[in-house]
DRENDREN-810060 format. One record per residue: x, y, z of N, C-alpha, C in turn; residue in three letters. Coordinates in steps of 0.001 Angstrom, whole numbers, plus 500000, padded with zeros to 6 digits. Layout:
XYZXYZXYZALA
...
This chain:
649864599972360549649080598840360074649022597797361180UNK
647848597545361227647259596162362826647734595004362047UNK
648050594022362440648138592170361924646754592037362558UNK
646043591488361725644853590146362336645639589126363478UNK
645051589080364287645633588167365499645847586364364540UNK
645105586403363669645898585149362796646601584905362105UNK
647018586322361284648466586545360726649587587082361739UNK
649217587014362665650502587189363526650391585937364327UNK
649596585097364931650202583677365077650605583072364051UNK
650571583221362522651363582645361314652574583195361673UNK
652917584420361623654620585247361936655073584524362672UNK
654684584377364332655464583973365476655362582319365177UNK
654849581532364496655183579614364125656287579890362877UNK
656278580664361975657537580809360957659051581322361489UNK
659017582656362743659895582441363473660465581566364235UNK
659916581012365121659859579382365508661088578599364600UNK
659859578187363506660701577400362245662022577720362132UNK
662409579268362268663577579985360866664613579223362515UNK
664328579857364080665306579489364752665348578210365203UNK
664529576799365037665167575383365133665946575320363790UNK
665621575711362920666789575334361648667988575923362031UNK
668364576588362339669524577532362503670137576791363615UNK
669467576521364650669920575409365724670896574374365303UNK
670787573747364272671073572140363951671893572719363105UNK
672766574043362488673885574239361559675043574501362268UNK
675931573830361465677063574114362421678212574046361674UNK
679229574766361591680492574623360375681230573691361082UNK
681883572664360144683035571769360271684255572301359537UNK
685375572049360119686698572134359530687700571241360303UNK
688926571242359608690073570163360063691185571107360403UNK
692135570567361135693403571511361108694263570617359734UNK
695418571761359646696005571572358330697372571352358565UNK
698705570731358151700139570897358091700432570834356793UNK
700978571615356710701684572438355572703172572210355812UNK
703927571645354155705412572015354441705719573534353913UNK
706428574490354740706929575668353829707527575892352542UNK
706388576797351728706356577014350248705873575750349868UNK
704608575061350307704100574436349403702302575100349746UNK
701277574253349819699768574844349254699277574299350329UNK
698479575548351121697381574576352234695775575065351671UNK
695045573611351941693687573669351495693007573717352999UNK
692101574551352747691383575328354248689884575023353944UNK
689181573684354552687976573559353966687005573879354954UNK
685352574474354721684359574475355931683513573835355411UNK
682297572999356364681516572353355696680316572715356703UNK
678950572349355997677718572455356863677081571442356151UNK
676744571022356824675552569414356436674275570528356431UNK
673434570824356975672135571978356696672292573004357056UNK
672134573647355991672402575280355754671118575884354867UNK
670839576901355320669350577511354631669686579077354341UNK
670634578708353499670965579616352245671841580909353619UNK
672731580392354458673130581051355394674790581175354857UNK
675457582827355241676892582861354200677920582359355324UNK
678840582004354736680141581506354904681265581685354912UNK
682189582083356147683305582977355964684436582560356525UNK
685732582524355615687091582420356221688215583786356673UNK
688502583635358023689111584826358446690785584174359170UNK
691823584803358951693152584655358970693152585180360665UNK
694569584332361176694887584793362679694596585813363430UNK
694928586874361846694992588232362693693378588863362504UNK
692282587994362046691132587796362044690517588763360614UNK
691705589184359802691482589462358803690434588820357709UNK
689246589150356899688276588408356109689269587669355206UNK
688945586499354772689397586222353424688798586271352083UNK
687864584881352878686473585391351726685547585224352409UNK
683988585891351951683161585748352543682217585195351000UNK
681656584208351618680556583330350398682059583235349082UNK
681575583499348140682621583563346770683277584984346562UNK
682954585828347482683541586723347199684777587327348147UNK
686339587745346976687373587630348109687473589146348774UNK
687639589226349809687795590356350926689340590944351158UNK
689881589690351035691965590374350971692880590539349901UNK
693482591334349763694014591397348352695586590732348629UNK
695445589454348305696770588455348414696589587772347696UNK
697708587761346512697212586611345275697349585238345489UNK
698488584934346866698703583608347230697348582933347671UNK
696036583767348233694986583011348650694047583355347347UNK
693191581850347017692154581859346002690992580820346320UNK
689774580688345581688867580033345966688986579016345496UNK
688330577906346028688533576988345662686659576115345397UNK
686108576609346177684911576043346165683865576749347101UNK
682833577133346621681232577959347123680192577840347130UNK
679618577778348151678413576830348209677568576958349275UNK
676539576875349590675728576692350592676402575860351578UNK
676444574728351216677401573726351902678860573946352447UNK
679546574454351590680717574082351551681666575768351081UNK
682858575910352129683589577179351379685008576509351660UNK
685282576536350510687136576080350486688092577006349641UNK
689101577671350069690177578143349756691300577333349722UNK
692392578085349285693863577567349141694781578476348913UNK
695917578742350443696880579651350672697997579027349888UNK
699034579757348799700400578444348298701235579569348403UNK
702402578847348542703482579703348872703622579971350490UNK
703048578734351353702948579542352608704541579328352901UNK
704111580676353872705236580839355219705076580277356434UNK
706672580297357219705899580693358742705285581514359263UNK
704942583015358625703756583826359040703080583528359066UNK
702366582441357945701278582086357734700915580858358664UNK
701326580878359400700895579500360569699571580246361890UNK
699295579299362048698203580559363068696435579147362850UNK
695561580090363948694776579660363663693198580388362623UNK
692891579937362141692234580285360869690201579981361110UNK
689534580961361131688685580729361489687381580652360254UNK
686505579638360580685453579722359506683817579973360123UNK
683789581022360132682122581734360586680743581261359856UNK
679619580731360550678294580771359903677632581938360093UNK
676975582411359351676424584175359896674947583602360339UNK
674501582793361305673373582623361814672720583423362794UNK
671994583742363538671609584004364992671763583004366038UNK
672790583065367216674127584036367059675061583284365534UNK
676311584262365570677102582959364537677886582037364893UNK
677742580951364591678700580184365036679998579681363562UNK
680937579764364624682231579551363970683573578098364735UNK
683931577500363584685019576535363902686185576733363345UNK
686993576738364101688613576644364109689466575736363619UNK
690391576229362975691324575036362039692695575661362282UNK
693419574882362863694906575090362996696057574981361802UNK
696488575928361443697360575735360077699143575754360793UNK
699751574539360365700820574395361148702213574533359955UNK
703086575396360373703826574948358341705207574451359444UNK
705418573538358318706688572687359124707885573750358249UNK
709510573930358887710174573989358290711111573323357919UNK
712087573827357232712129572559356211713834573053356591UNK
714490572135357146716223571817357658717252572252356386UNK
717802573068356331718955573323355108719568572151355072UNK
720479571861353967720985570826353551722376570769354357UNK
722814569709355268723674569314356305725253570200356114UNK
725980570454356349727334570466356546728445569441357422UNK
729483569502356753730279568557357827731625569191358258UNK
731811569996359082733071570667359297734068570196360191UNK
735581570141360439736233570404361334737240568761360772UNK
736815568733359598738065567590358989739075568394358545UNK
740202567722358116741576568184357530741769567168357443UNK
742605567170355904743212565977355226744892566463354572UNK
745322565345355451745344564066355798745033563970357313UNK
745112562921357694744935562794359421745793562104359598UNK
746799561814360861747512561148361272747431559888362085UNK
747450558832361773746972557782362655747369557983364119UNK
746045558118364982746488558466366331745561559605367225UNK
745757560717365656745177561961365781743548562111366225UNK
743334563323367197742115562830367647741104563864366537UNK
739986563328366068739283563414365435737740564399365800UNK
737219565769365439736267565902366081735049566634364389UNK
734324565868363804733500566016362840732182566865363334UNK
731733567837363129730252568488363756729708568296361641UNK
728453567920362287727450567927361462725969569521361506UNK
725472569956361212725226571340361214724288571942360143UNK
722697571986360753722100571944359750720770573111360404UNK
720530574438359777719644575380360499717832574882359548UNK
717305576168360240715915576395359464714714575238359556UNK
715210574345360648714403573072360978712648573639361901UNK
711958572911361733710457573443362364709815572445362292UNK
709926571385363950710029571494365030711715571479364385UNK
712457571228365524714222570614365860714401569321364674UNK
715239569583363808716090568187363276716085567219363834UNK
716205566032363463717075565018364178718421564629362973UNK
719787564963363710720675564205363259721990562946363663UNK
721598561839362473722509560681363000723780560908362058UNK
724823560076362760725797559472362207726265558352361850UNK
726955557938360578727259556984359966728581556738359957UNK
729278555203360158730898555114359223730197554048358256UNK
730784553983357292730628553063356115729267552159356247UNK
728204552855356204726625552713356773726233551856358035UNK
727404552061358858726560551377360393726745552541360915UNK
725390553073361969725573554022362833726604554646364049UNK
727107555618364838727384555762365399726371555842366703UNK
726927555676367592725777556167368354726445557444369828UNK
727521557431370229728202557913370648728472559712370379UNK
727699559939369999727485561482369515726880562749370651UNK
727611563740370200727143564868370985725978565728370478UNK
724815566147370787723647566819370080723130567989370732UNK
723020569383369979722916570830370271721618571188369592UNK
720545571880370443719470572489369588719466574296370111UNK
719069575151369011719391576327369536718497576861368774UNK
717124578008369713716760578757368580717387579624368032UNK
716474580171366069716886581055365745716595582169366034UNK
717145582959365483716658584306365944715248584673365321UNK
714433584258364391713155584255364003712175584005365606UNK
712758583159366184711825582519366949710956581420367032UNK
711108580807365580710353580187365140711283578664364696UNK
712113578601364204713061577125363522714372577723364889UNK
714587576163364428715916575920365096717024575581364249UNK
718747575771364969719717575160364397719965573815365317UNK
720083572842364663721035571731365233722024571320364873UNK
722507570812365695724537570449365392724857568893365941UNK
725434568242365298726121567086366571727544566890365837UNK
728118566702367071729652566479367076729681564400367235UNK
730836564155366286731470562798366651732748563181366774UNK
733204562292367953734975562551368400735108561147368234UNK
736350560785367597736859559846367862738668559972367244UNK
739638558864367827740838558843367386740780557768366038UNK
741494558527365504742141558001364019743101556885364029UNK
742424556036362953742604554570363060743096554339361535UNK
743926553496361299744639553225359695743304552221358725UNK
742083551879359707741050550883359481739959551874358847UNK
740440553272359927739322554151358985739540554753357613UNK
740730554091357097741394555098355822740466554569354650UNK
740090556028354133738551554980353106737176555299353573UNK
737485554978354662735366555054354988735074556351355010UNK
733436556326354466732848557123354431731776557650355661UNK
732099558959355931731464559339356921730553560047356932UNK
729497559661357079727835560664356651726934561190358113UNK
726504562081357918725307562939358679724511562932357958UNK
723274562576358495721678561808358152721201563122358906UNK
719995563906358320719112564992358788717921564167358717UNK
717344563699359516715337563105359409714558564552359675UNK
713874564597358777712834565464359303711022565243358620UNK
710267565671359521708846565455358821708449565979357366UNK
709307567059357365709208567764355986709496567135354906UNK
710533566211355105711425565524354230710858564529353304UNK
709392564263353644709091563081353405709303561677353392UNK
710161561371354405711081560106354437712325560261353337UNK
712660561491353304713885561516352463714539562508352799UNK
715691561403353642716525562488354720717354563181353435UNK
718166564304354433719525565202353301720256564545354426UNK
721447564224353287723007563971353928723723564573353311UNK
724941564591354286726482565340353682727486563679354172UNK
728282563895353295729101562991353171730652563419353072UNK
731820562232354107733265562956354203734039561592353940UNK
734815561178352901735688560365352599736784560551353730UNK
737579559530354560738504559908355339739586559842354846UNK
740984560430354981742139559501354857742884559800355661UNK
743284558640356075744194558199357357745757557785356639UNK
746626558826357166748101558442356738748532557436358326UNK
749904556480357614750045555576359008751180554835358714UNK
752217554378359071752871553390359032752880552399358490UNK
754041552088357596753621550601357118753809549215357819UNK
752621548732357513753046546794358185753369545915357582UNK
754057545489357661754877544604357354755039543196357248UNK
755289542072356266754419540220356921755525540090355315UNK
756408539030356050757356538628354950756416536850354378UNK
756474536203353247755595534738352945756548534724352216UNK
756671533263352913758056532041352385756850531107351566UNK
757905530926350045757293529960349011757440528625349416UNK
758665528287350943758805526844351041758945526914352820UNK
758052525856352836757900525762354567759070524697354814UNK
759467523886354256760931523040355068761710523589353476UNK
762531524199353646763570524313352624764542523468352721UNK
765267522845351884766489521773351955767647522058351073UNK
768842522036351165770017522154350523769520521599348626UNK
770184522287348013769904522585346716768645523197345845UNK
767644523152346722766348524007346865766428525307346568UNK
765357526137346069764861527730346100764572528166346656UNK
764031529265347274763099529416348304762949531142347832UNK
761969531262347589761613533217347292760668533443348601UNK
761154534705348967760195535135350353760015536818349712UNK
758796536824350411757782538046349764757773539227350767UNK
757991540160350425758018541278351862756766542240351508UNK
755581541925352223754092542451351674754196543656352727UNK
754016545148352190753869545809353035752672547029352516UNK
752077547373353509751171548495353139751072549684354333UNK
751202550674353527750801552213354352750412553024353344UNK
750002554082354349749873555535353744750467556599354082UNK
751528557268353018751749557337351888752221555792351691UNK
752023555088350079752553553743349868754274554040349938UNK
754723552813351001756029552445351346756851552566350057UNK
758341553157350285758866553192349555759684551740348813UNK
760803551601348284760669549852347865761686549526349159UNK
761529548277349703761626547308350699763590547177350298UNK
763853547700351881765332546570351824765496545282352873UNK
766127544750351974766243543671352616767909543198353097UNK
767890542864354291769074542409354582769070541250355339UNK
770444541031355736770959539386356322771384539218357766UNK
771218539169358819772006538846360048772300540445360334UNK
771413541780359967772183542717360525773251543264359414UNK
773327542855358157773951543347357343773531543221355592UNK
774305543300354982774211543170353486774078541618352739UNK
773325541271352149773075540233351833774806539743351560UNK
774801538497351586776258538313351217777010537299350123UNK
775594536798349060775922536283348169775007537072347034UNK
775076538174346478774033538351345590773831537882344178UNK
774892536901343698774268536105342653773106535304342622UNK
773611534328343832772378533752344467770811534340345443UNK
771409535574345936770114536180346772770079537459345581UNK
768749537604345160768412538393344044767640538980344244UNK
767061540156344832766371541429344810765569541472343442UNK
764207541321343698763583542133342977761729542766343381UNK
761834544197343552761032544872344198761531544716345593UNK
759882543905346147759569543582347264759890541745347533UNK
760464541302346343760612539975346450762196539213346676UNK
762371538070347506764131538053347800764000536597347435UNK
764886536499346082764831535260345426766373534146346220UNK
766328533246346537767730532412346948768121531207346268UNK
768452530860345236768733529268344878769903528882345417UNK
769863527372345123770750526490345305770912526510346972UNK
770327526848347419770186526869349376771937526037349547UNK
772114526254350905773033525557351554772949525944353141UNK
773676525258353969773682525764355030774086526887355527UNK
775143527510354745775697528675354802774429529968354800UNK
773278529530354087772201530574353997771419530433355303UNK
771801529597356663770767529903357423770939531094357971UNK
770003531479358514769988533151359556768925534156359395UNK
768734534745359742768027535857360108767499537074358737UNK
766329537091358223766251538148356972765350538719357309UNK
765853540411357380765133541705357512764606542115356706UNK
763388542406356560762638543067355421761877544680356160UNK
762779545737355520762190547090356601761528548378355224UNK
760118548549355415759738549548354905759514550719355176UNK
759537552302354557758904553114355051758484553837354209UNK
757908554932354960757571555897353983757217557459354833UNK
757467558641354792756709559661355376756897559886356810UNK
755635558817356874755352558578358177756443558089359608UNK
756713556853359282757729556698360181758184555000359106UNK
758740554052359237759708553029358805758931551622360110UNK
758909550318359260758566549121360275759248547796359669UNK
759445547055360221760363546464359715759457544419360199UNK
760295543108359907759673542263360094760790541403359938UNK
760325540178360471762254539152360468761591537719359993UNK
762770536944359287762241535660358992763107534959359639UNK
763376533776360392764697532855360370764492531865359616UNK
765833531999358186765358530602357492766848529195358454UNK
766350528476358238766909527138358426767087526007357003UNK
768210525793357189767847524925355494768371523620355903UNK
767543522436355717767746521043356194768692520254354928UNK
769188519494355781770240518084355202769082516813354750UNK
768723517400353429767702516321352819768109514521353008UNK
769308514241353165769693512910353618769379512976355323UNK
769838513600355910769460513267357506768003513065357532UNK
767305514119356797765194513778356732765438512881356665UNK
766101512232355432765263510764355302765941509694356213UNK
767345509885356793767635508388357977766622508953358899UNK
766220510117359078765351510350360254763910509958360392UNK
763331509722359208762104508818358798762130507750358829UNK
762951506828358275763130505798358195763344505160359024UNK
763681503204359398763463502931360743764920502826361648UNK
765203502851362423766074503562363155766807502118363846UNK
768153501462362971768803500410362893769037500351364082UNK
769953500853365142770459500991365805769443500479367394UNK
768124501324366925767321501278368214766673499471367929UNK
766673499439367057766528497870366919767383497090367462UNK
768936497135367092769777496503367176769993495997368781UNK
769437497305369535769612497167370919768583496636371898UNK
767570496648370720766417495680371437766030494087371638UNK
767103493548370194767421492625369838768372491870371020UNK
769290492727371180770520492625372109769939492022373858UNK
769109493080374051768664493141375072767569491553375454UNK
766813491551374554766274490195374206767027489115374410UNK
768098488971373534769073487505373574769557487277375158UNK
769708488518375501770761488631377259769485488067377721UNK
768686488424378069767304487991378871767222486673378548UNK
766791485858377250766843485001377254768183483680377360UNK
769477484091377100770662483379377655770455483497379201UNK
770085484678380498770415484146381295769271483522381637UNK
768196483073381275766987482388381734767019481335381695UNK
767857480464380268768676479440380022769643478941381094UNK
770326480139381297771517479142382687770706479046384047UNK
769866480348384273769621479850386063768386478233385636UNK
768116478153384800766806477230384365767905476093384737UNK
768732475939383559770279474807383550770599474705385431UNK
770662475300386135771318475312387723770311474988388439UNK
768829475039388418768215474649388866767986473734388516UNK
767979472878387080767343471149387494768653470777387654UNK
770307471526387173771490470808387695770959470125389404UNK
770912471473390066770529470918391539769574470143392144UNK
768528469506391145767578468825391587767869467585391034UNK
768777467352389939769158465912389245769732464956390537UNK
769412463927390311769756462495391508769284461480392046UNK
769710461218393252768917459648393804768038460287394712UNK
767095459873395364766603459850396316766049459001397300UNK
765581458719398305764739457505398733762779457652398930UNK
762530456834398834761173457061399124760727456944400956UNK
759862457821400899760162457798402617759907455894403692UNK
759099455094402586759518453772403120760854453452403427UNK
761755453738401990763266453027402471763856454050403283UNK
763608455288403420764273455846405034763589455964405798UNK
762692455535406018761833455320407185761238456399407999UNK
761295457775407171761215459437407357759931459463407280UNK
758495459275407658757636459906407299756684461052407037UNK
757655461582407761757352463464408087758255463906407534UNK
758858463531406486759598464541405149758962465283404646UNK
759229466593404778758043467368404230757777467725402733UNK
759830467929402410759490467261400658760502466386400072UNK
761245466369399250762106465300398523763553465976398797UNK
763916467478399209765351467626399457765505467327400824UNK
764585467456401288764593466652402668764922465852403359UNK
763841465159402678763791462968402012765497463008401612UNK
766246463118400542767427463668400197768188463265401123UNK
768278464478401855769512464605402719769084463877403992UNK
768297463416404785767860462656405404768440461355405030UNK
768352460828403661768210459308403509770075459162402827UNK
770607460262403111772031459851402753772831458481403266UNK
772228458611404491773090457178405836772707456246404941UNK
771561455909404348770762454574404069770765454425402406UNK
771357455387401980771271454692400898771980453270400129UNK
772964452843401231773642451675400192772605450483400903UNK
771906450604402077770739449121402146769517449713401503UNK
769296450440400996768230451136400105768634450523398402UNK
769427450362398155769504450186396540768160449937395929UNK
767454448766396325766163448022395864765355448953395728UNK
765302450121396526763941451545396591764400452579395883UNK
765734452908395231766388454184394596765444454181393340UNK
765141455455393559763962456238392495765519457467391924UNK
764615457805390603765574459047390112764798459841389487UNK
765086461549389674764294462173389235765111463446388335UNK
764470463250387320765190463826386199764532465357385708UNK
């Protein structure tokens, strides 16, 4: 059969047409992350499509579906949506097999196809904390590993004491034998302290999988240690006829057994008056006889520590002449005063003694270059009996 040369320029302008449309289609898709064993949605899209099919194919380039209809027999993959537009599935239950890239085909002339990366995170087992033993010995050196596999990428793990971080940590990544997740480990070393008895020691796992909700393992410590020892006096100046109870506060681990107390190196030596009870050392009626030295020594287990008081017991009459004003230092100030002023009195008395008398005026001795009156004085001795009429006196 011939075409009319005008039904075949109609053919070759409709071919034309069919390949600019086909030009301008093009599949869209996204890449995907997936946590392991949960659901990945695998979407393709075409903005203009002219009734052209649509196909999803797995790493190993296996069909999945093509248009609405499924091609693999895996119940974990199902449809989700079919359309000219649009082909969406959903793999659940994925694995790490199932990671890979995932392809979605337009069957055009040629076909074109876009790529979507399906990534499945794995997901970190729940932490361990090994290499404690209880009790610990204050001193003892300490080495905690934290230890957590099946991570995809690598874990990150921190450490905690009583929720402030450590930072001082050792950190191990190792693949598994899958090839695919890793184990990580970190070690904290440190020496054992009677401060750590009590705290809690945690390993923090972060991971993307987690959703911001790390796994921890958690290790109560206990630290055995020596007891310390701090004796508290009920009276800071004790005085004769007075009480005085002193307290022997001690703490360790294992708790101290009960407290002895002794005197100067020996046995208390009045125990009517010094009275034991527990940890407490009661004394009435004080005297001087009670001053000296009191041992208060605990132990337990571990090893024994001991602590000293010196009591002193004051002469409540000496306090008070010793407050009061101090007769004596008066008495001598007084003393000292009167002497000062008696001899100020006599040399005062000897000096106008020696200036009392006659004198002349330098007219009646005829001295005019006397320079002063003992002068004048002794100068005008010759003349004083034709002087009478000029005798001055100075008192």
């Amino acid at each position: 059969m011939r075409l009319k040369p005008g039904a075949l320029l109609r053919f070759y302008s409709l071919c034309g047409i069919l390949v600019q449309g086909s030009q301008g289609q093009f599949p869209l898709t996204q890449n995907v992350t997936v946590v392991e064993g949960g659901t990945a949605n695998l979407t393709c899209r075409v903005d203009q499509n002219d009734n052209t099919s649509l196909q999803w194919s797995n790493p190993a380039q296996q069909t999945l579906y093509f248009d609405d209809k499924k091609a693999l027999r895996d119940n974990r993959i199902e449809l989700v949506r079919a359309s000219w537009h649009e082909l969406s599935i959903s793999v659940s239950d994925v694995s790490l097999s199932d990671e890979g890239q995932y392809t979605c085909s337009l069957f055009t002339m040629p076909v074109k196809t876009s790529k979507a990366f399906l990534t499945v995170l794995g997901v970190p087992e729940k932490p361990q904390i090994t290499g404690f033993t209880s009790p610990v010995m204050e001193g003892e050196r300490m080495q905690l590993t934290c230890k957590t596999s099946g991570s995809k990428p690598a874990a990150d793990i921190r450490w905690f004491k009583n929720d402030k971080e450590v930072k001082d940590v050792k950190y191990l990544k190792e693949e598994d034998a899958n090839r695919k997740t890793f184990t990580v480990s970190s070690t904290m070393d440190f020496l054992a302290d009677r401060s750590d008895d009590g705290a809690v020691v945690s390993c923090r796992v972060d991971h993307e999988s987690l959703n911001s909700t790390p796994q921890i393992a958690m290790q109560v410590l206990e630290i055995h240690y020596t007891p310390l020892v701090k004796i508290i006096s009920s009276n800071s100046w004790p005085e004769e006829g007075q009480s005085i109870v002193l307290t022997c506060e001690s703490k360790g681990k294992p708790v101290p057994e009960p407290v002895l107390w002794t005197k100067d190196g020996g046995e208390l030596p009045d125990p009517e008056r010094m009275v034991v009870n527990g940890r407490v050392l009661s004394i009435s009626f004080l005297n001087k006889t009670d001053n000296g030295t009191y041992r208060c020594e605990a132990k337990n287990p571990i090893g024994r520590n001991s602590t000293e008081y010196v009591l002193i017991v004051h002469d409540p009459n000496a306090l008070a002449g010793h407050t009061g004003p101090d007769h004596a230092v008066i008495g001598g100030i007084v003393a000292v005063v009167v002497f000062v002023t008696l001899c100020s009195i006599i040399l005062l008395g000897r000096y106008l003694a020696r200036h009392k008398g006659t004198y002349l005026t330098n007219e009646a001795k005829g001295a005019e270059d006397a320079p002063d009156a003992d002068t004048a004085i002794i100068n005008a001795e010759g003349s004083q009996v034709n002087a009478e009429e000029k005798k001055e006196y100075f008192i």
